[in-house]
N, CA, C and O atoms as a MOPAC input file, in Angstrom:
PM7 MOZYME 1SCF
protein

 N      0.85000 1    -1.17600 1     0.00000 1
 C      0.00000 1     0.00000 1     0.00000 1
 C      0.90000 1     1.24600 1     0.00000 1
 O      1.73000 1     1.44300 1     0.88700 1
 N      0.72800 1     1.95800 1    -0.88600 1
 C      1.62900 1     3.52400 1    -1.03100 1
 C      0.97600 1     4.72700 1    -0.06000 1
 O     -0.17200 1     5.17100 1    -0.04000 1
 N      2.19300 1     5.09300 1     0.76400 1
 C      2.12600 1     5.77000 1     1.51200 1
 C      1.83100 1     7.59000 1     0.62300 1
 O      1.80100 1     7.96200 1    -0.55000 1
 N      1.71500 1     8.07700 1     1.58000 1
 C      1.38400 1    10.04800 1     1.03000 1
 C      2.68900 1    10.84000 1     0.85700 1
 O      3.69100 1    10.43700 1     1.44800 1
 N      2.74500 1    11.89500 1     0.11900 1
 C      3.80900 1    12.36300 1    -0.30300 1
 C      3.10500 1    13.46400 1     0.86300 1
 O      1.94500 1    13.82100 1     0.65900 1
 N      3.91600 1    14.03500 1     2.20100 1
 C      3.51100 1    14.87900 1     3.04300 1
 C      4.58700 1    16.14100 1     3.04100 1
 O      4.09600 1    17.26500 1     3.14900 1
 N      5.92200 1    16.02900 1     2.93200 1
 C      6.73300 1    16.75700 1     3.45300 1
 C      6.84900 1    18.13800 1     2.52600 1
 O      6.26700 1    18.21700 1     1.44400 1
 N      7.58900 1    19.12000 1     3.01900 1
 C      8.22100 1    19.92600 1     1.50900 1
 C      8.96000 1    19.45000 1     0.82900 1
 O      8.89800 1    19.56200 1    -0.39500 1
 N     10.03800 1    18.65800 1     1.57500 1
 C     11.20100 1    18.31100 1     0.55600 1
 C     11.02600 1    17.56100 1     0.06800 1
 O     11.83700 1    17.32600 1    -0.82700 1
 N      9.84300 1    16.57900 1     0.24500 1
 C      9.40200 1    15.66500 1    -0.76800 1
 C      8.43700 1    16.28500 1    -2.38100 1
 O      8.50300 1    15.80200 1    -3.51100 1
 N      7.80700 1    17.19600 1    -2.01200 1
 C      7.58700 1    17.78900 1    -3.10100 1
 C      8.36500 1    18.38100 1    -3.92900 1
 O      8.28100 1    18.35900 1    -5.15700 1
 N      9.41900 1    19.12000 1    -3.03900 1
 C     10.36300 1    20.02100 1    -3.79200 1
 C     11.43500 1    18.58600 1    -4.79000 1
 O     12.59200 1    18.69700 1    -5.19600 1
 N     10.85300 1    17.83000 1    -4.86900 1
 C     12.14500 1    16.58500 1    -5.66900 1
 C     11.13200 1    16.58300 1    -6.86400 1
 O     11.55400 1    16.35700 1    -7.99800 1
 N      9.69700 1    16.85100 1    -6.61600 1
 C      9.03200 1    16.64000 1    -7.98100 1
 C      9.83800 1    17.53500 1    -9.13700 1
 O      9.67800 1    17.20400 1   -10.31200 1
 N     10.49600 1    18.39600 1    -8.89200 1
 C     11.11600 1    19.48900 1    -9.70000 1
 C     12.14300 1    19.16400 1   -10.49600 1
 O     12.60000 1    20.00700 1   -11.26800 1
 N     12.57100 1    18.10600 1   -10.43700 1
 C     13.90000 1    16.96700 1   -10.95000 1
 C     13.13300 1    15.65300 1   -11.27300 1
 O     13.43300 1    14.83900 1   -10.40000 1
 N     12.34300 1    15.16300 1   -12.09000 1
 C     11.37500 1    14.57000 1   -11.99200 1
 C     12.65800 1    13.09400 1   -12.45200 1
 O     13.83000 1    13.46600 1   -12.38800 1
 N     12.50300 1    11.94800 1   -12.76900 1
 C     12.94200 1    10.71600 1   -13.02000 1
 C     12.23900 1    10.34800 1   -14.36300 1
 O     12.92900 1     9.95500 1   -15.30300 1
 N     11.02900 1    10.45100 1   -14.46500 1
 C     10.20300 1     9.78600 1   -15.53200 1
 C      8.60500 1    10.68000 1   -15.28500 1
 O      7.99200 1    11.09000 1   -14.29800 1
 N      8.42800 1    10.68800 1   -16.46900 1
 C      6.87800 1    11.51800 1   -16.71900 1
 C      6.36700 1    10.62600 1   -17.80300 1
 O      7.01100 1    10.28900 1   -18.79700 1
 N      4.77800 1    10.17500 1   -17.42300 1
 C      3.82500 1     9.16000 1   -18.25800 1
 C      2.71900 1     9.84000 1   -17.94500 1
 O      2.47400 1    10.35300 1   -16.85300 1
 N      1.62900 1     9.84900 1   -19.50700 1
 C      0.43000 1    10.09600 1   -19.51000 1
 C     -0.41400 1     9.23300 1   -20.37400 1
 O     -0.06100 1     8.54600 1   -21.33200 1
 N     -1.95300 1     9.44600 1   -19.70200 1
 C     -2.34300 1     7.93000 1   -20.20900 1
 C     -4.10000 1     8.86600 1   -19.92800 1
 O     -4.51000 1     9.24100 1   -18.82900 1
 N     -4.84700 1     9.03900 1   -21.29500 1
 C     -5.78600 1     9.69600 1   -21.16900 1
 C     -5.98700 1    10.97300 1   -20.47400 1
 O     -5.39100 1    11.82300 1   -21.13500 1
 N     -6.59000 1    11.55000 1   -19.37200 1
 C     -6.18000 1    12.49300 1   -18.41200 1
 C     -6.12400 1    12.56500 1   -17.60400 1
 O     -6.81900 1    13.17400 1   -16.79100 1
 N     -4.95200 1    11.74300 1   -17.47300 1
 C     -3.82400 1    11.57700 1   -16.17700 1
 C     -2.35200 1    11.98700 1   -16.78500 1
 O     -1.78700 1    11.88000 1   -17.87300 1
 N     -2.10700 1    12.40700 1   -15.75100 1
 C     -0.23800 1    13.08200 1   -16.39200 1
 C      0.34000 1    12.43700 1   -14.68100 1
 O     -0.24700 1    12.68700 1   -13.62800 1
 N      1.65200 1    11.55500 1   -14.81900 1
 C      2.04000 1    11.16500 1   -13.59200 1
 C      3.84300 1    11.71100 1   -13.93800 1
 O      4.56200 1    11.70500 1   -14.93700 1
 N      3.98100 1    12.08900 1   -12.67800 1
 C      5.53600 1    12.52100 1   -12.48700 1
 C      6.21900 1    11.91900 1   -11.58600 1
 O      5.91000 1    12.16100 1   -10.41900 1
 N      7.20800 1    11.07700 1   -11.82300 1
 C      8.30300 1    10.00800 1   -11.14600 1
 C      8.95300 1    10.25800 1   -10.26800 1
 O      8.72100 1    11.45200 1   -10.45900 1
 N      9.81400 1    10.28000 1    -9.13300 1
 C     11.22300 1    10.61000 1    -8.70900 1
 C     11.50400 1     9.30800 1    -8.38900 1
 O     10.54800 1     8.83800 1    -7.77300 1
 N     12.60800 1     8.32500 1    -8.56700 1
 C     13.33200 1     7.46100 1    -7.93500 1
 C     13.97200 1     7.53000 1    -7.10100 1
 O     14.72000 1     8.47500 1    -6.85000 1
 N     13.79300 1     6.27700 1    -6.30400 1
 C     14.08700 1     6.45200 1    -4.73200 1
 C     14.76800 1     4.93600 1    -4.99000 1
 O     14.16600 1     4.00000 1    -4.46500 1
 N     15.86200 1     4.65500 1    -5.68600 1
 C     16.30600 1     3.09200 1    -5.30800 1
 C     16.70500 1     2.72500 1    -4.43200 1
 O     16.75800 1     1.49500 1    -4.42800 1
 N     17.32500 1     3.53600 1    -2.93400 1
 C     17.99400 1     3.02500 1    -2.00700 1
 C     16.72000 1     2.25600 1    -1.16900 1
 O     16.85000 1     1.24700 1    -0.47400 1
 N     15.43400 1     3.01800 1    -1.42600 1
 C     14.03500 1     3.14200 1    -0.37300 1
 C     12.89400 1     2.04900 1    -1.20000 1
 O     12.50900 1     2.09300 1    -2.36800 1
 N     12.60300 1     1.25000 1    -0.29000 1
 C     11.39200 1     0.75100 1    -0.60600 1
 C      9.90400 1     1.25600 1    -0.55100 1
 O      8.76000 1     0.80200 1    -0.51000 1
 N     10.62700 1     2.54600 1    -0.57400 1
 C      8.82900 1     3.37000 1    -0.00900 1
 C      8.10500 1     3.60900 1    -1.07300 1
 O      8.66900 1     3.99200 1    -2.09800 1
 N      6.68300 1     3.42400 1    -1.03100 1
 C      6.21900 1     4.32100 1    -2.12900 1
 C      5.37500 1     5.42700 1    -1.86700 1
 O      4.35800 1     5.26100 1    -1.19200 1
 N      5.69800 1     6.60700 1    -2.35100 1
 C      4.40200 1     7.39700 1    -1.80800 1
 C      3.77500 1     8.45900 1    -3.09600 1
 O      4.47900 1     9.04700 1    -3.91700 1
 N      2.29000 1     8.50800 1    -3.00700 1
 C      1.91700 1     9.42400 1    -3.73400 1
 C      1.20400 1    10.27600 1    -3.70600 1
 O      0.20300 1    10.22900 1    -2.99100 1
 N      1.51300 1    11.39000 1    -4.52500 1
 C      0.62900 1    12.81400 1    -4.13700 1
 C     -0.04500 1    12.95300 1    -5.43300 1
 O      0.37500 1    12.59200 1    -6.53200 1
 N     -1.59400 1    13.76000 1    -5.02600 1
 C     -2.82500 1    13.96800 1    -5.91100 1
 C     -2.50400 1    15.03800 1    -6.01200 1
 O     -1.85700 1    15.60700 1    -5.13200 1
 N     -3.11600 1    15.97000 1    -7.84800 1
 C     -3.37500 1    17.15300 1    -8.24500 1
 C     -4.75200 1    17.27700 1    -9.10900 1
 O     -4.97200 1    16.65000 1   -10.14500 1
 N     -5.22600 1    17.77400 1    -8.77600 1
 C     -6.83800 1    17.75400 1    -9.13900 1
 C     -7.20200 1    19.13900 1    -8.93800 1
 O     -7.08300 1    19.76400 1    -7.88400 1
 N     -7.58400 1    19.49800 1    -9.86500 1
 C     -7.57400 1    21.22400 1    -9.78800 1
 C     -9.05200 1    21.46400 1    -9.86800 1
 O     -9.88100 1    20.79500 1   -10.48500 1
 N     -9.26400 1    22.70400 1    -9.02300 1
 C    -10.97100 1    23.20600 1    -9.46000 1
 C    -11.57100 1    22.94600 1   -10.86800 1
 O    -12.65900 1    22.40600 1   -11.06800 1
 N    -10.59300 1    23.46800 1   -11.95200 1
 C    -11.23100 1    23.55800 1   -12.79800 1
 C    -12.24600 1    21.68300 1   -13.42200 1
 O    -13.27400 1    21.56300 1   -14.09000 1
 N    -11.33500 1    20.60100 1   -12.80600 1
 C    -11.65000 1    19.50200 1   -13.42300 1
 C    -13.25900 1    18.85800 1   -12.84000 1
 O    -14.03800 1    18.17600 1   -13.50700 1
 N    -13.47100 1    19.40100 1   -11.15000 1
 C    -14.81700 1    19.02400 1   -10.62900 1
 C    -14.56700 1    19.96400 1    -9.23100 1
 O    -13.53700 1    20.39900 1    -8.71800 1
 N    -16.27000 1    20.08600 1    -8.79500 1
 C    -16.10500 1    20.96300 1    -7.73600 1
 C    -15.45600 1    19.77600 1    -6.46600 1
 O    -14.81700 1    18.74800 1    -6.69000 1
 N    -15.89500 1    20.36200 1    -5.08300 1
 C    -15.19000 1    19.65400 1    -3.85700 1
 C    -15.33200 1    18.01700 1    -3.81500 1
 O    -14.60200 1    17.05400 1    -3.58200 1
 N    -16.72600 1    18.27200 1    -4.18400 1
 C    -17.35000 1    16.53300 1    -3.84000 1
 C    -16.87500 1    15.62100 1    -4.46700 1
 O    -16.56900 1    14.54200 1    -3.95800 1
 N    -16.67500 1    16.04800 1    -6.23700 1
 C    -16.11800 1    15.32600 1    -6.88300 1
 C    -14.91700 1    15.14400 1    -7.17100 1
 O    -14.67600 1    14.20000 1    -7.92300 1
 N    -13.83000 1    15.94500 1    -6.69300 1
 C    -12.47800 1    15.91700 1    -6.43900 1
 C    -12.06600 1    15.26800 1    -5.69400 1
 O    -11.03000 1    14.62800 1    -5.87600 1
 N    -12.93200 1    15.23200 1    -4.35600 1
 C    -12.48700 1    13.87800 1    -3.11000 1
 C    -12.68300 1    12.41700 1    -3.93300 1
 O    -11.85900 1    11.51500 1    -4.08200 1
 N    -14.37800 1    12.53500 1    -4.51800 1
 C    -14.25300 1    11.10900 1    -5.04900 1
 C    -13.45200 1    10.48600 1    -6.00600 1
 O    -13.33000 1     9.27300 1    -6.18000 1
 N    -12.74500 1    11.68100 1    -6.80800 1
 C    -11.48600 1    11.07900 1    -7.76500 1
 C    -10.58000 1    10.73200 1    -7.03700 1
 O    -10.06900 1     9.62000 1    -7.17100 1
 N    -10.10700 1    11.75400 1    -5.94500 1
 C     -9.07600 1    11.11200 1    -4.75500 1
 C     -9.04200 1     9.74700 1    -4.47000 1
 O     -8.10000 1     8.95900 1    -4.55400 1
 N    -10.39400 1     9.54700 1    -4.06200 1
 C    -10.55500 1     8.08200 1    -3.09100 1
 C    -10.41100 1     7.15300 1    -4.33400 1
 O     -9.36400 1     6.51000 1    -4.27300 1
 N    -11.20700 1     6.87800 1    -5.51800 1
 C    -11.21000 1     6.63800 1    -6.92800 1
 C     -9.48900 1     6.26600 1    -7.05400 1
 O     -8.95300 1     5.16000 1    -6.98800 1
 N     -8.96000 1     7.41200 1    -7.22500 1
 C     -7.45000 1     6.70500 1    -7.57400 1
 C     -6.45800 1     6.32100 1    -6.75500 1
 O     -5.43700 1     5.81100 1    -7.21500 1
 N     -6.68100 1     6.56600 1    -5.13800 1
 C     -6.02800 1     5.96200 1    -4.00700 1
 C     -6.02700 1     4.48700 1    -4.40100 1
 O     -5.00000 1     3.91900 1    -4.77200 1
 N     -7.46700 1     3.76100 1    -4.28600 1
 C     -8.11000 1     2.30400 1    -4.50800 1
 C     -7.26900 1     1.74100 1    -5.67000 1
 O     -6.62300 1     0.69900 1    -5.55900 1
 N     -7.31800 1     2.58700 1    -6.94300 1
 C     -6.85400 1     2.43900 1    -7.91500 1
 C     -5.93900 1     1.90600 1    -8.22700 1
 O     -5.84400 1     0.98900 1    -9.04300 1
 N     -4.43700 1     2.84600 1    -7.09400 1
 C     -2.81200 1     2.28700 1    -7.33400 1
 C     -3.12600 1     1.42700 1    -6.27100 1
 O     -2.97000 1     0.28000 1    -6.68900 1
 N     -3.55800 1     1.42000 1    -4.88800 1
 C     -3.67000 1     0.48700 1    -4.37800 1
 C     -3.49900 1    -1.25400 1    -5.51600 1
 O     -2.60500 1    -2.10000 1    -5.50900 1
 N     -4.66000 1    -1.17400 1    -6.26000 1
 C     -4.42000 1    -2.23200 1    -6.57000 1
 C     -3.47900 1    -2.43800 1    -7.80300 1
 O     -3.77200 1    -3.30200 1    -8.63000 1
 N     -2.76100 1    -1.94600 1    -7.89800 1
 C     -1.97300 1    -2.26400 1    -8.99700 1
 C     -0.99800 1    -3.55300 1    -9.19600 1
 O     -0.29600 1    -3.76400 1    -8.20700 1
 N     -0.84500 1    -4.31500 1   -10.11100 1
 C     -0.36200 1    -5.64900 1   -10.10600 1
 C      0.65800 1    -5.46700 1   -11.78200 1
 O      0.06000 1    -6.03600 1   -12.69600 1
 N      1.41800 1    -5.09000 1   -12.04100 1
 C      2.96800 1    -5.19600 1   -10.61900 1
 C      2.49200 1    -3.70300 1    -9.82200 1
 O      1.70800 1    -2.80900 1   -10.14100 1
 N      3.37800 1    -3.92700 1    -8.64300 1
 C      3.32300 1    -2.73700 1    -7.53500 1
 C      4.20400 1    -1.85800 1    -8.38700 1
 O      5.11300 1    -2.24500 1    -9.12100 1
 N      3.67700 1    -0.22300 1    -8.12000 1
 C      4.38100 1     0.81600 1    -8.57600 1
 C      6.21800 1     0.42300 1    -7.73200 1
 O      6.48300 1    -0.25000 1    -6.73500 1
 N      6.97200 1     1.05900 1    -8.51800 1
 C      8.33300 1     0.91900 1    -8.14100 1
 C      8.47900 1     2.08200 1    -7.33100 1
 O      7.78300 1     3.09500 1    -7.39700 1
 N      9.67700 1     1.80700 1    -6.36600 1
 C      9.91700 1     2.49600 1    -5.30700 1
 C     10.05800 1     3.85100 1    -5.68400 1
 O     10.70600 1     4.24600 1    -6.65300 1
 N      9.35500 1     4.62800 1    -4.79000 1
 C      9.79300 1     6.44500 1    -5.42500 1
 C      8.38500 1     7.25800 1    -4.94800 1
 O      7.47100 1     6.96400 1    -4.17800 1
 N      8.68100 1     8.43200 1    -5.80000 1
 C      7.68200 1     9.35700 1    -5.24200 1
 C      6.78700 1     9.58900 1    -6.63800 1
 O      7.48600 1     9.78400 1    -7.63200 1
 N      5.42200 1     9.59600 1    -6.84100 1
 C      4.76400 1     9.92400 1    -7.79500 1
 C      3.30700 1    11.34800 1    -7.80700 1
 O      2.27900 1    11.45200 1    -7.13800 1
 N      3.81800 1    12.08200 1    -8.73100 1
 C      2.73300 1    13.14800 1    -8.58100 1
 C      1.82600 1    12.74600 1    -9.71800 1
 O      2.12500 1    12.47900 1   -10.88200 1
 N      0.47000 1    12.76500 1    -9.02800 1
 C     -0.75800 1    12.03800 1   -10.03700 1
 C     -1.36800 1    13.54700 1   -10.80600 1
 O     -1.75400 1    14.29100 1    -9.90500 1
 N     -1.46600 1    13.87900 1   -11.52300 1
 C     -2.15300 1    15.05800 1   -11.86600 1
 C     -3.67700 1    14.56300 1   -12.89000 1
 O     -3.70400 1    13.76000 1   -13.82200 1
 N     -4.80000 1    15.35100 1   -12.31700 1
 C     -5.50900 1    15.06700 1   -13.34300 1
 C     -5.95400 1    16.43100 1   -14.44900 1
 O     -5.95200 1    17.60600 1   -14.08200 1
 N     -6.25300 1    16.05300 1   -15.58800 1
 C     -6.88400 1    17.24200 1   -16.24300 1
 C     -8.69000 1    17.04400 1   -16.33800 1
 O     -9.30600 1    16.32700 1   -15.54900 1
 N     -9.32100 1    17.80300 1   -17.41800 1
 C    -10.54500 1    17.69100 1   -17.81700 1
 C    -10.85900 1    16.45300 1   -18.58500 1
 O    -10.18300 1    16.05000 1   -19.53200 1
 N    -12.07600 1    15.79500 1   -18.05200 1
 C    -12.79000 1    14.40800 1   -18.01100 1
 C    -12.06900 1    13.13300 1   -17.56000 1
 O    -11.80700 1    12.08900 1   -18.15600 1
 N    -11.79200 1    13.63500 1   -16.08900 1
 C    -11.10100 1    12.58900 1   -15.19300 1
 C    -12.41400 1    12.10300 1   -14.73100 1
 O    -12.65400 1    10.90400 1   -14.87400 1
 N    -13.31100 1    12.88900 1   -14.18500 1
 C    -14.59500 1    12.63200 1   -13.70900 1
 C    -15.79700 1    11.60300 1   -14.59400 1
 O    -16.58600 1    10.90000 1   -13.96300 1
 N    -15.78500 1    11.63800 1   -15.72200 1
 C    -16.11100 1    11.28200 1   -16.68900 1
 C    -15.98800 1     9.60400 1   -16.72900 1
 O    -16.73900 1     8.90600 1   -17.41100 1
 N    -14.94900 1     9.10100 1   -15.91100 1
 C    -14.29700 1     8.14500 1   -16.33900 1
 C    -14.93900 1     6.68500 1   -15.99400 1
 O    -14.78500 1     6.41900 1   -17.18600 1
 N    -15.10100 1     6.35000 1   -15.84500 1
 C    -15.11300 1     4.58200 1   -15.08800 1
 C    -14.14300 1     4.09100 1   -14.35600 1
 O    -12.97000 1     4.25000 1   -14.69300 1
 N    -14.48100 1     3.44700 1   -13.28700 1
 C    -13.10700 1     2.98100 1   -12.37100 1
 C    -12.62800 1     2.30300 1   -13.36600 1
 O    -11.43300 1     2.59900 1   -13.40100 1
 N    -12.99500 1     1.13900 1   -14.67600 1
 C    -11.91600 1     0.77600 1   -14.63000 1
 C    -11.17800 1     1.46600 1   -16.18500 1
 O    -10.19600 1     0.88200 1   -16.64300 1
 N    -11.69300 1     2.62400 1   -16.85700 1
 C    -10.87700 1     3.21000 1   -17.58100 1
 C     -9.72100 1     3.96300 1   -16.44000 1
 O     -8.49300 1     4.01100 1   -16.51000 1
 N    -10.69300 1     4.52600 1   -15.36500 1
 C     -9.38400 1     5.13300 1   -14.69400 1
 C     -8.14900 1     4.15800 1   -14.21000 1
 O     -6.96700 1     4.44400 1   -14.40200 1
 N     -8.46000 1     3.34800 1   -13.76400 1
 C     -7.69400 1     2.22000 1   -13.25100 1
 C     -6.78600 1     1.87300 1   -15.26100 1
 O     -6.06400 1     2.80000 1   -15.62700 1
 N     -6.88600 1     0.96600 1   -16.01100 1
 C     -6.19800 1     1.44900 1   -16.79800 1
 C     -5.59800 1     2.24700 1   -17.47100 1
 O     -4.80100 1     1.87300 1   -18.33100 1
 N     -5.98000 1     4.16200 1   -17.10100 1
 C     -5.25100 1     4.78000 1   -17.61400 1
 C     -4.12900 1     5.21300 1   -16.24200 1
 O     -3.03500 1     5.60600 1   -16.64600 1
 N     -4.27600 1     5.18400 1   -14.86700 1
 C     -3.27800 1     4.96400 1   -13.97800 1
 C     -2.28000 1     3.75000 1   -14.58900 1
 O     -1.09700 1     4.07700 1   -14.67200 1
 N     -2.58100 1     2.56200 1   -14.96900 1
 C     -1.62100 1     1.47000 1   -14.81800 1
 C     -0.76800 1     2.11500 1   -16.21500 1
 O      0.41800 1     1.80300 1   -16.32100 1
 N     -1.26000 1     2.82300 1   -17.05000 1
 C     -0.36800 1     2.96500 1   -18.02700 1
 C      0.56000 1     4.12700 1   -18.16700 1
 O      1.45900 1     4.23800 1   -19.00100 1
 N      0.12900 1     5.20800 1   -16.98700 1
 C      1.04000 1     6.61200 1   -17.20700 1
 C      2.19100 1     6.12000 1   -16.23100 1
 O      3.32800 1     6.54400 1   -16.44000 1
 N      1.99000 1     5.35800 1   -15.30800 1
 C      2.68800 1     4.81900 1   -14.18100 1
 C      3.78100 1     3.87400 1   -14.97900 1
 O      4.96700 1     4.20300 1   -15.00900 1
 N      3.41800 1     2.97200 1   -15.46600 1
 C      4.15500 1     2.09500 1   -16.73200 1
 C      5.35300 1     3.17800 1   -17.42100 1
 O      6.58300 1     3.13600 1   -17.44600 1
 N      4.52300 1     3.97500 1   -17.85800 1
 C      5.55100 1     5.06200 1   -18.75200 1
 C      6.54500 1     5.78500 1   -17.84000 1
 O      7.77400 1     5.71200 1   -17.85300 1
 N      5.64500 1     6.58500 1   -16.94900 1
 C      6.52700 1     7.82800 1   -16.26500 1
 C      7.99200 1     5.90400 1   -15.30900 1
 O      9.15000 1     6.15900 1   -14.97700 1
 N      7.79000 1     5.40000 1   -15.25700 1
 C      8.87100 1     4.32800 1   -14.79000 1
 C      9.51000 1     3.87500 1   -15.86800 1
 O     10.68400 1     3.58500 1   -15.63800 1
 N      9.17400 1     3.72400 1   -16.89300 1
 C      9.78500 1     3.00700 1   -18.60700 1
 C      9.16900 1     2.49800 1   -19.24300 1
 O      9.09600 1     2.68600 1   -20.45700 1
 N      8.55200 1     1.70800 1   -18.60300 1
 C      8.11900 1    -0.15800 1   -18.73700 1
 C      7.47200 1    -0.01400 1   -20.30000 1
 O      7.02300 1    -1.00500 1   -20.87600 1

């Protein structure tokens, strides 16, 4: 289970990114962490994409999402960003377009 990206200096590494993948409208940004088995990730979901209610439920929506991911995201820090018609989506288009920006922004 991937832990939260909380700190500053953990954000401030998004700025040196490792790998960037997008996959419908999702845009994900990498940092590698090979010494660390941690994984953690941070949400971007902007007003413009849904008001409050529906921004939490994309939250919870793509928490569940990487949760289940099979292979597990690789160790590091990932910024999830969404754009316009994230809301739109189906868990499991969202769930395949997570498994594939994640795929990219890592290599695979």
């Amino acid at each position: 289970m991937p832990g939260r990206v909380v700190s500053r200096r953990q954000f401030a590494e998004f700025s040196t990114p490792s790998g960037r993948g997008n996959s419908g409208p999702l845009r994900v940004v990498f940092v590698a962490h090979p010494d660390s088995s941690h994984v953690g990730v941070a949400y971007a979901i902007s007003r413009k994409v849904a008001n409050a209610v529906h921004r939490n439920l994309i939250r919870r929506r793509l928490r569940a999402a990487v949760d289940g991911l099979s292979p597990a995201p690789a160790p590091g820090l990932y910024l999830i960003k969404c754009a316009n018609g994230t809301k739109e989506l189906t868990y499991d288009e969202l769930t395949h377009h997570i498994g594939t920006a994640i795929g990219r922004a890592n290599g695979r």
